[in-house]
Structures are given as C-alpha cells and as structure tokens.
C-alpha positions as CSV (number, residue, x, y, z in Angstrom):
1,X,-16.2,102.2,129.5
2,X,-15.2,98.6,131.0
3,X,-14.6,98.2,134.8
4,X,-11.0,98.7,136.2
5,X,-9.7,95.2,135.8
6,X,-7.3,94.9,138.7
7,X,-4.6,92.5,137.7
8,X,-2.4,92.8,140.9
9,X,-0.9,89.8,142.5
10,X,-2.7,87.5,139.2
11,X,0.3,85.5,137.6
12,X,-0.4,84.6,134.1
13,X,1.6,81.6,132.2
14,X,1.9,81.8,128.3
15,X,3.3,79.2,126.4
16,X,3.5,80.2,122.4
17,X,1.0,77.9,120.6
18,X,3.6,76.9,117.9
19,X,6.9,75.9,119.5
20,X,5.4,76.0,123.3
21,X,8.1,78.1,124.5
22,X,7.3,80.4,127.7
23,X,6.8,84.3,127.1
24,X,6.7,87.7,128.8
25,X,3.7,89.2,127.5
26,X,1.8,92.2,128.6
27,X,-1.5,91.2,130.5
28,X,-3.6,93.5,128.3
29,X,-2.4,91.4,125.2
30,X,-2.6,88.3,126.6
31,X,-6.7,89.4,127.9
32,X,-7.1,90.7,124.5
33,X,-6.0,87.5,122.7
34,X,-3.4,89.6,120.6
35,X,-0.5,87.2,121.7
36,X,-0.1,84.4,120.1
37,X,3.0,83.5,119.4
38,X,6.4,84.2,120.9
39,X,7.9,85.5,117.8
40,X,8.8,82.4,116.5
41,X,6.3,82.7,113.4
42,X,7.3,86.0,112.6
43,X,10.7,84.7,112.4
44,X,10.4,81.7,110.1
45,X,8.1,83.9,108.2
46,X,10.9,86.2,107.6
47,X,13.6,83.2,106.5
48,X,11.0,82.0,104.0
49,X,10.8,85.8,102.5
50,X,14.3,86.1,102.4
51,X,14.8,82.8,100.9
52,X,12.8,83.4,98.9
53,X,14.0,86.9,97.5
54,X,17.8,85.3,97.4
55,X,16.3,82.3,94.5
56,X,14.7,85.3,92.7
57,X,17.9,87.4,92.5
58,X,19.6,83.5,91.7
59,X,17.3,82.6,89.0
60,X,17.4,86.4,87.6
61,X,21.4,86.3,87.3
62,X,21.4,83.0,85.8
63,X,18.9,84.0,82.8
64,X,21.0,87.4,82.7
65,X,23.9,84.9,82.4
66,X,22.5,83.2,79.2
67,X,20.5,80.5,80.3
68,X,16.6,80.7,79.1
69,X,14.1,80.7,82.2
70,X,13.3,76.9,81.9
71,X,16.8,75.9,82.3
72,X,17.2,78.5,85.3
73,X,14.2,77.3,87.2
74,X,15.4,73.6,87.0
75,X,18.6,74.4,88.0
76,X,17.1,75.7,91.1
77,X,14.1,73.1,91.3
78,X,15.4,71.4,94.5
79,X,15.9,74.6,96.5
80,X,12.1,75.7,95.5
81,X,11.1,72.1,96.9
82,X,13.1,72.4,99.8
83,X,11.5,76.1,100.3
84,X,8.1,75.0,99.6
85,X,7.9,72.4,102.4
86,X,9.3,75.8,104.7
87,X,5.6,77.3,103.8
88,X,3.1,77.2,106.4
89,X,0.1,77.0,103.0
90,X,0.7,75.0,100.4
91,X,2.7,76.3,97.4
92,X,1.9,75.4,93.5
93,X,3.7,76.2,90.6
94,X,2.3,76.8,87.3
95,X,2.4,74.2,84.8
96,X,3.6,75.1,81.6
C-alpha cells in the first residue's frame, strides 16, 4: 500500500488543457492524471453527436419524402462540411 499522502494546506491550480479555463478538481484526480479537461470536450463532443444524429433523422425524412439518397446527401452537403470541421479527427466520406 502507498504512503499516506498528506495533502493539507497544498493548493493545487488546474487550468483545462483545451480552453485553459480554471477547475475544481479532486486532488486524487488531479495526482492520478485522470483530469484533463474541464468538461469542455465532453461537451463539444456531445454537440457534434447530436448534430450529427439531427442530419441523419434530416437526410432519412427527405429520402422517405421522395428524394433518392444522392440528392438528400447534397442537399445537406454544406451542413456535413460545416460538421466535419466540428470533429476533433478528420472525417472522410466515401466516394461513390
């Protein structure tokens, strides 16, 4: 078992590495290395998903609508680029 680490009277500074924004964290996650971020990641991770999900359910009503796929998927072509450059990796589409 590791030695008692007392942490009284220590003041610890964490700035999040992507927006450098300062954050509570617990000491034990900040020693540990489990902090990373201040939940700024997790949030633009979860605008990209839901973005995402709403030009799915877009492109899937307009095909249901009449159009074929091709003509959906252009139709939406600008929000997928404006999406893409969202992405923290680099996105590809398929070419037909």
């Amino acid at each position: 078992m590791a030695p008692f680490n007392n942490l009284t009277g220590r003041r610890f500074g964490f700035h999040c590495s992507q927006c450098g924004r300062s954050k509570i964290v617990l000491a034990a996650n900040l020693l540990d290395g489990r902090s990373k971020s201040c939940g700024c990641t997790a949030i633009h991770k979860a605008r990209i998903r839901t973005r995402t999900f709403i030009l799915l359910e877009r492109s899937l009503a307009l095909v249901a609508g009449g159009m074929t796929a091709d003509q959906a998927s252009e139709k939406l072509a600008e929000e997928f680029k404006e999406l893409a450059t969202m992405m923290p990796f680099p996105v590809t589409t398929a070419q037909p």
